[in-house]
SEVEX-806722 format. One record per residue: residue in one letter; z, x, y of N, C-alpha, C in turn. Coordinates in steps of 0.02 Angstrom, whole numbers, plus 50000, padded with zeros to 5 digits. Layout:
aZXYZXYZXY;...
END
This chain:
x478504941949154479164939949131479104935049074;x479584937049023479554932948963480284927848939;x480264922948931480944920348901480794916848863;x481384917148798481324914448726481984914048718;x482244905948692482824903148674482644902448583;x483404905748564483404905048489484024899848479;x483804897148430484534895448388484794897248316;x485444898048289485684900248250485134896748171;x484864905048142484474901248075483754905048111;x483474903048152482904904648170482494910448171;x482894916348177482604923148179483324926748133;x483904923148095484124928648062484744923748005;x484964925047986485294919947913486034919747960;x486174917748012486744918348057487334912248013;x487804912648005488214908348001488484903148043;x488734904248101488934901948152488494898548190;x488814893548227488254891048297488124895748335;x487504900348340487574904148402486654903548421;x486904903248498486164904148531486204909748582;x485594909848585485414915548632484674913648691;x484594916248735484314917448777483894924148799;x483254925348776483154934048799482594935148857;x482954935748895482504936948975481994944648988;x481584944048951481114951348959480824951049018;x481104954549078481024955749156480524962049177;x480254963349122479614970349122479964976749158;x480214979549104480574984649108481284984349092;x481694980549123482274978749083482434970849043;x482814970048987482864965048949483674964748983;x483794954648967484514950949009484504948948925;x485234946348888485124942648843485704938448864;x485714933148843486584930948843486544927348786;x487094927048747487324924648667488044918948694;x487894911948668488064909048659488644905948600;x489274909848588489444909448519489864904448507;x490024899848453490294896248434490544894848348;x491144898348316491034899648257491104893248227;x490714890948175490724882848122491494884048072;x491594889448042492134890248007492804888948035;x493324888247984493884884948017494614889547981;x494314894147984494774899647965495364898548019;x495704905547960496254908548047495934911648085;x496134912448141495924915348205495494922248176;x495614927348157495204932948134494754932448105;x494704926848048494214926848013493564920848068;x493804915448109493274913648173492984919048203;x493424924748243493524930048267492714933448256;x492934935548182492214940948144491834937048147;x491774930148143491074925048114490634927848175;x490934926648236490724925248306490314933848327;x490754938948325490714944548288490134946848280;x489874945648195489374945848162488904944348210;x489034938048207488264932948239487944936748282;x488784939348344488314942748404487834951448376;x488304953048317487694957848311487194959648279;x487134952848240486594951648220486004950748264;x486144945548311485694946948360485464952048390;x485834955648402485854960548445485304967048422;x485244966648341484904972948311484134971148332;x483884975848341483294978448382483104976048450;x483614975048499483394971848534483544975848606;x483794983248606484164989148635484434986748697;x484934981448688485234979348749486084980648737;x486334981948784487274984848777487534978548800;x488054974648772488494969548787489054974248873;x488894968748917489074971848964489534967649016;x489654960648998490054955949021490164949848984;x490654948148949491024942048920491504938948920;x491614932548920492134927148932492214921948859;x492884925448846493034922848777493524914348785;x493304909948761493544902048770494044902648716;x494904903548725495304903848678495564895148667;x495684893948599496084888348602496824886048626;x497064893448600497854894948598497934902648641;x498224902248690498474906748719498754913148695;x499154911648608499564915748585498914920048544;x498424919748551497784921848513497604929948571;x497664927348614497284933448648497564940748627;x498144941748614498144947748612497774950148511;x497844945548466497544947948418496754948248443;x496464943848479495764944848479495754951448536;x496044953548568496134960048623496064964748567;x496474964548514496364970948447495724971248420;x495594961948407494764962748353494324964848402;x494194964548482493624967148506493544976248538;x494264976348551494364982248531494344988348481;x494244983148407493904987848354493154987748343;x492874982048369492374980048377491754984248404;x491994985848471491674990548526491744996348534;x492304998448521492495003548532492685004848596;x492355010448621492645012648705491855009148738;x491205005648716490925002548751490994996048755;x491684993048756491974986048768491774982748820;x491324976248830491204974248899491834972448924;x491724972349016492294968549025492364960248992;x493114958248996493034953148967493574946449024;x493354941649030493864937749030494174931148977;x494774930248974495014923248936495154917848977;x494924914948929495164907848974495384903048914;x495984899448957496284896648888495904888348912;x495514887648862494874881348856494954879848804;x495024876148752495084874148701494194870348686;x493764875248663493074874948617493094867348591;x492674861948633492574855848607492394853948525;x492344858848512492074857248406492784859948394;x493334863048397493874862448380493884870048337;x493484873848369493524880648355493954884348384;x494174889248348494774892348391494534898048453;x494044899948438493514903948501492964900648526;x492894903348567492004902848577491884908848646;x491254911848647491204916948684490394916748722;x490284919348780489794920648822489834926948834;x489284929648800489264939148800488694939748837;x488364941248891488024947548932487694952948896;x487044953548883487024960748870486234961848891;x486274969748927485494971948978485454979048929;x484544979448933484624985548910483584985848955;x483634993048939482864996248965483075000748987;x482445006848991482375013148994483095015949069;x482805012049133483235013249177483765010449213;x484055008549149484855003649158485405009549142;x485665010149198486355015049180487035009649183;x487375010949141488155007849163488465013149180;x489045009549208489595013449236490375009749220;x490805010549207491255009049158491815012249204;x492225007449259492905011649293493675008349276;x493775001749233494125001649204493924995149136;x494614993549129494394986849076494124981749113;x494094979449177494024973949198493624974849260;x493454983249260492714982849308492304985449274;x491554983249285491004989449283490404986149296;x489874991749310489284992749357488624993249310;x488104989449342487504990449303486904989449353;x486804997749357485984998149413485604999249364;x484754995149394484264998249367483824993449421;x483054996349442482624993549465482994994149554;x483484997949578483604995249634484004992849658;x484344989949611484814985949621485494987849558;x486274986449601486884988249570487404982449550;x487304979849507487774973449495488604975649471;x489084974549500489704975549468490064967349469;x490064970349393490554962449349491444964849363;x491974961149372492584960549389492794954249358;x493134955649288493524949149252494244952349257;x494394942049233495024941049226495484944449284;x495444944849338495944946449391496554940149396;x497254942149372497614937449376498154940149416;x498364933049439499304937949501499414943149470;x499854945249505500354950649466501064945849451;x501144940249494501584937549478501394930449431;x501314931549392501204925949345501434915849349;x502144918149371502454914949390502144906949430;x502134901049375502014895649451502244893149502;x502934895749507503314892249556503384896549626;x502694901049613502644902349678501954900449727;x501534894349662501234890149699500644895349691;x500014889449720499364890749689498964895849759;x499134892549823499074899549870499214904849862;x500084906649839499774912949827499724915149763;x499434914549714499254915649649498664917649689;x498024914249699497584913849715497374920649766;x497874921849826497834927649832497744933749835;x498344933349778498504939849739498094941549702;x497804934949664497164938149620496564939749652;x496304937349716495834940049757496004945249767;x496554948349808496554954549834496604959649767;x496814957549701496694961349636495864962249633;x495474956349647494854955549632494374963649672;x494714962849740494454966149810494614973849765;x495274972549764495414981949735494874985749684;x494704980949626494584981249583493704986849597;x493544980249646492764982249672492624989849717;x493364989949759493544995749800493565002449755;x493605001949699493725005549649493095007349626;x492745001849611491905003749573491475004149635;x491495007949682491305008749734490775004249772;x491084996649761490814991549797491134990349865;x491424983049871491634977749913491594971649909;x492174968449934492254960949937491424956049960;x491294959050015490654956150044489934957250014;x490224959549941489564959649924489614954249835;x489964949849848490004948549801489564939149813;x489274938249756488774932549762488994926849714;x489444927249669489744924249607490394924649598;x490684918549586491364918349553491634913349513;x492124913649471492484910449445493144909049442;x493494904049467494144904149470494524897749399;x494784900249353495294896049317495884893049318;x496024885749321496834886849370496844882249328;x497624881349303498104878449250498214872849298;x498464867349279498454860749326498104858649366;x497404860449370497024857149439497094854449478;x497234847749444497304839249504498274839249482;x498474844649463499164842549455499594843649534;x500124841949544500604845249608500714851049588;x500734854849671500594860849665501274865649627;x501674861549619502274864749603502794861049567;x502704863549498503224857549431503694853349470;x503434845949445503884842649477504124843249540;x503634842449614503794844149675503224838749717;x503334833349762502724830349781502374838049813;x501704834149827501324841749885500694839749865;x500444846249885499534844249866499324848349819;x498714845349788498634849149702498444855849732;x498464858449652498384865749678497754867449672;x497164863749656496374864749678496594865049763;x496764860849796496604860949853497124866549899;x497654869949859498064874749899497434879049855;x496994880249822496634886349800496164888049854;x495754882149872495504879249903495774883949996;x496514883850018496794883350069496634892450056;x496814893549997496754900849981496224906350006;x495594902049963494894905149983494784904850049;x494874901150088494724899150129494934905550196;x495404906050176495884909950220495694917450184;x495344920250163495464926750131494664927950129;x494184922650126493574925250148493524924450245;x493954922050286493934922150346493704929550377;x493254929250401493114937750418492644939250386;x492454939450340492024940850270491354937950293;x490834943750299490064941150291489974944450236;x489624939350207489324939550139488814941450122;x488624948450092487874950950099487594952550143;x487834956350203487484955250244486984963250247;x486904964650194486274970350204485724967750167;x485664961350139485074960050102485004954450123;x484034954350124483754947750183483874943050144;x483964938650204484214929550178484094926050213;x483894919250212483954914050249484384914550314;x484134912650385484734911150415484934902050403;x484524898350383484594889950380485244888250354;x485634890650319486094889650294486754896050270;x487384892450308488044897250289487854900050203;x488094907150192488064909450132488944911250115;x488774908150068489564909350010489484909449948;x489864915649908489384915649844489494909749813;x489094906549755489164901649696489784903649656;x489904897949647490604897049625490874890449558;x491244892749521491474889149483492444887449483;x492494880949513493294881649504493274876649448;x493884877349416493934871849345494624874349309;x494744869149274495444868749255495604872449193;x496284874349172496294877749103497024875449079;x497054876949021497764876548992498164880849055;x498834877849014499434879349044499604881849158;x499894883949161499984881449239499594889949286;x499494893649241499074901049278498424899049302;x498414905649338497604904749365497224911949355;x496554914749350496204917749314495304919449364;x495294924449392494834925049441494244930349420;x493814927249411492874934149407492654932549446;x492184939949439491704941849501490924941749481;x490494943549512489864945649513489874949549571;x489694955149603489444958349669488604962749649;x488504961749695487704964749701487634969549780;x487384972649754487094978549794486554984049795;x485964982849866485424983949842485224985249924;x484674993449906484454993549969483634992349980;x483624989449929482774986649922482644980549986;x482084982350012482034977950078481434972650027;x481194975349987480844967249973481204960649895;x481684961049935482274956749876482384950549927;x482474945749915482634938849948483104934949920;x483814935849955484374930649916484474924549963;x484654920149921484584911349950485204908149927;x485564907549970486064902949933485814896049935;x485824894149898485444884749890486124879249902;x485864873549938486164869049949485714863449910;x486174858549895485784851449873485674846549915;x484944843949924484814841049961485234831649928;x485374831349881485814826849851486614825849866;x486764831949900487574835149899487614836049979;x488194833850003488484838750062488704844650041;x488624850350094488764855650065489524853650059;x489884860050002490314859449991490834861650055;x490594867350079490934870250129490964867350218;x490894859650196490824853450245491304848550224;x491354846450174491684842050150492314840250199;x492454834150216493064833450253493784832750227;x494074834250257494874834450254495254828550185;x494604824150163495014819650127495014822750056;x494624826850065494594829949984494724836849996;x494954840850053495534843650024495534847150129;x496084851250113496364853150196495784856850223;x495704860850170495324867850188494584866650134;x494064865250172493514864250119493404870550056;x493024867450017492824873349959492454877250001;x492484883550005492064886550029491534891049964;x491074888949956490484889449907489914888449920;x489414889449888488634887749867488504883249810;x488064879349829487924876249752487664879749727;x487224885149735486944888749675486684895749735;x486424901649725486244908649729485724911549699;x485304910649733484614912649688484324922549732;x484034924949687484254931049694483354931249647;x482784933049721482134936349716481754942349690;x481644944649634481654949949638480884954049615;x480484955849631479684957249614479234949849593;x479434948449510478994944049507479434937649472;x480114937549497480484931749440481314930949492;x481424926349484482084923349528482624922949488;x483184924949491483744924449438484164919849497;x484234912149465485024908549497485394907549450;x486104908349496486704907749474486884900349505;x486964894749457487104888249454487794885349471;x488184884349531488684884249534488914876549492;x489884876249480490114869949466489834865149483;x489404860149454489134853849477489474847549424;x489634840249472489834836349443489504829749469;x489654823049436489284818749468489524817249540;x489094818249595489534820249662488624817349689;x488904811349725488184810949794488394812349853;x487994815549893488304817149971488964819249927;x489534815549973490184817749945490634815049903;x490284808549865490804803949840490534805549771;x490904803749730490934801949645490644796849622;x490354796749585490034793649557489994792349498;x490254783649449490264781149387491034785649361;x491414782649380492114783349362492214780649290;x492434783949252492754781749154491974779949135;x491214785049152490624784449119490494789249083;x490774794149066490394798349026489584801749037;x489284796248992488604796748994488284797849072;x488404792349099487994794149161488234798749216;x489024801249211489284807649242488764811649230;x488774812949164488214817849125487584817949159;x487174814249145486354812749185486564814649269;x487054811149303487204813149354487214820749380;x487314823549343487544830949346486924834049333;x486734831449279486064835849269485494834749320;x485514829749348485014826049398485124829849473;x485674831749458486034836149523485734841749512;x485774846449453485654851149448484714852549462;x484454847249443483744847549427483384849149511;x483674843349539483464843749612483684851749658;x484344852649634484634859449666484124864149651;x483874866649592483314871349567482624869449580;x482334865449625481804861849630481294865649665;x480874865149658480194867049684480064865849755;x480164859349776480614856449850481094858449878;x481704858649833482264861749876482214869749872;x481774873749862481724878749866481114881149926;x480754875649936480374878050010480564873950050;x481094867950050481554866750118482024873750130;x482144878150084482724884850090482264887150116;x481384888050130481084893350165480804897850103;x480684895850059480554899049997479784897149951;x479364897249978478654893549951478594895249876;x478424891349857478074895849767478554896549736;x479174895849735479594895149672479724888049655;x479524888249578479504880349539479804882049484;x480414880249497481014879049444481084872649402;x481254872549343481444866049341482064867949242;x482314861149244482714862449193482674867249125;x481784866149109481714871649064481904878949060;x481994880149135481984887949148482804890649149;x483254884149139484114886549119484084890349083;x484384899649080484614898649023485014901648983;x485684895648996486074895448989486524888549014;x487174885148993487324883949028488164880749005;x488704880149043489244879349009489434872849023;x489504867348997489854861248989490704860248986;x491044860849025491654857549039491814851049028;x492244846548987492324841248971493104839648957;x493124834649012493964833949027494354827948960;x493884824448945494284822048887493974823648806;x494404825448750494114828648708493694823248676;x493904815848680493314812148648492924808648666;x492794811948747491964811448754491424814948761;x491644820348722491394826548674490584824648650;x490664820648620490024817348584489504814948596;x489694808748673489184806748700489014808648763;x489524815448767489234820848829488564825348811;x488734829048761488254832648717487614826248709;x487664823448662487104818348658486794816848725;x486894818348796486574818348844486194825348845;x486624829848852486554837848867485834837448824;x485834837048748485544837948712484604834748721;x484794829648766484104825248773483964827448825;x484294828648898483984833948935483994842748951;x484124843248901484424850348924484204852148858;x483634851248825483784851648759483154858848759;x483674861648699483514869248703483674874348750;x484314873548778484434877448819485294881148782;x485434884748778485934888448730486794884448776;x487194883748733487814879648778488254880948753;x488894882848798489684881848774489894875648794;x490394870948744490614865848769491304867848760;x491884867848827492524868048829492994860348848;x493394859548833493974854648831494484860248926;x494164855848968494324857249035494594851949082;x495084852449134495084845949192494424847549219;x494134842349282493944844349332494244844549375;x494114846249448494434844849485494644839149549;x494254833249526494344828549564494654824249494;x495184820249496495494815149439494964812949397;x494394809249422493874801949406493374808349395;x493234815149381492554817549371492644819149296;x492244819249254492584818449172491814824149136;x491604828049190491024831649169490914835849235;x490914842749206490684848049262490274853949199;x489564855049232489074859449207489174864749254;x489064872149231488524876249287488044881149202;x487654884349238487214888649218487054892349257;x486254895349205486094902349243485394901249232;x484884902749282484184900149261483594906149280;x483224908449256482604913849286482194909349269;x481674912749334480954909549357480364915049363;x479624913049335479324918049344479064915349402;x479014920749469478664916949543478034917049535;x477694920149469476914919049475476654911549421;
END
């Protein structure tokens, strides 16, 4: 197994900030492109920069863009950028989701594109917002942007939350998966730490999302045809986090595989209570999640890095700090991927450590501490490809939430 992080300039005359990541897994290639356009055009002309970049990269490298999440500034943007990627792709459009994030450099996009390619990678393509990618054994189906049908906030963040699960469930029922096989998610919700309902006391609507999941994975074993740990409850990794305006916005990951020598781990931090413990003061119904999902496969480990913030055991940590939220988080993250906390999971011989991110997305709740968030990122995390978005978190006092994506070679 091979991995090589580029940055924009390095292997091609790119305009834009864009990085990349290329995971050569011996036999099939992972890439993910990092885009961020420098120009300050109108929206179309950011649009193409971002565009370009990604296919510039992309030439000789025989991999198909197969899942992306576009960071809009302005809401009223999506449907022109729905046209530019639509001329773009054609009918091999990945799925995509939006999220209305406003791009910390003050770009009007920014995007996280997916793309696998090798001899025995088939896709499968069952609508805009599902599709399937086996090869080696294994069947991954991506599911973006699942939102209510009722848009509406004043019918509260339970059932928004819902509705977009059971959209999520259909979706998979369709690409001939299931709910229980899903290892990854993302949920976007407009007001986080706000009341759950304009102008109404109650409880924020993280924690009616929260009441949501909770109640709708009840019943639900997770994975249960592929070996795992029994040491610890499994729930896939998860990202909740805040977005413009008062909607909410739900992706998937599901995996499915009848290979008996595959080993999935949901990881806990030995730094963290699990999340799906947490008591009643931080919210009714705990998060039910993983800190992270690591997923074994011949000779290399792919984890999925859930929402991490500065959080010990269960409390917060360095309230109005910036900087050391930052280190906090990353310090979180470092130990979660550890060489230790991976043979307390029952897992010998995997030695992870920050170098092996790669990828990772930076959430940042106030826009001007933009600067000396990055200036952390940058000293530990440095060389690892990044989106930075203008996000809440979801506790008031947390002013920094990371996740990523990291491969390991086990030899």
């Amino acid at each position: 197994m091979m991995i090589s992080k580029y940055f924009a300039g390095e292997d091609s005359p790119m305009a834009s900030c864009a990085q990349y990541c290329l995971m050569d897994l011996g036999g099939t290639r992972r890439l993910v492109m990092m885009l961020t356009p420098e120009g300050r055009g109108d929206f179309t002309s950011q649009a193409g920069e971002a565009l370009a970049a990604m296919q510039s990269i992309l030439r000789g490298k025989g991999a198909a863009p197969v899942f992306q999440t576009v960071f809009l500034r302005n809401a009223g943007d999506q449907a022109q950028c729905q046209k530019l990627l639509s001329a773009h792709y054609g009918t091999q459009i990945p799925v995509t989701s939006f999220v209305y994030q406003p791009p910390c450099t003050g770009a009007a996009l920014a995007m996280e594109v997916w793309a696998i390619g090798g001899p025995s990678v088939c896709i499968e393509r069952f609508s805009q917002g599902a599709l399937a990618v086996a090869h080696d054994g294994v069947r991954w189906v991506y599911v973006s942007g699942a939102t209510p049908e009722d848009a509406n906030p004043s019918c509260g963040a339970h059932a928004q939350t819902i509705n977009a699960l059971g959209r999520m469930q259909n979706a998979l029922v369709n690409a001939g998966s299931s709910f229980e096989n899903v290892i990854r998610t993302w949920f976007y919700i407009g007001g986080i730490t706000g009341p759950d309902k304009a102008g109404a006391p109650g409880p924020q609507r993280y924690i009616e999302l929260n009441r949501a999941r909770a109640g709708f994975y009840r019943g639900v074993r997770f994975c249960p045809n592929v070996p795992h740990p029994d040491k610890f409850e499994i729930y896939p990794s998860s990202t909740g986090i805040g977005m413009k305006g008062e909607g909410l916005a739900a992706s998937c990951l599901a995996m499915e595989t009848g290979r008996s020598d595959v080993l999935l781990m949901p990881l806990e931090n030995p730094q963290q209570t699990p999340a799906y413990e947490y008591s009643h003061v931080y919210s009714l119904k705990s998060p039910k999640f993983s800190r992270a999902m690591a997923l074994a496969l011949r000779d290399y480990v792919t984890i999925w890095i859930s929402g991490t913030a500065s959080i010990l055991n269960s409390e917060s940590l360095y309230p109005d700090d910036v900087e050391k939220q930052t280190e906090q988080t990353i310090e979180n993250i470092e130990k979660l991927i550890s060489a230790e906390n991976f043979a307390a999971h029952g897992a010998q011989g995997i030695r992870a450590g920050l170098q092996d991110i790669a990828k990772v997305r930076v959430y940042v709740k106030r826009p001007e501490d933009f600067a000396r968030c990055k200036a952390v990122c940058d000293r530990l995390l440095a060389g690892v490809p990044a989106i930075y978005t203008v996000a809440d978190v979801c506790r008031p006092e947390l002013l920094v939430e990371i996740e990523g994506a990291a491969f390991v070679n086990r030899k």
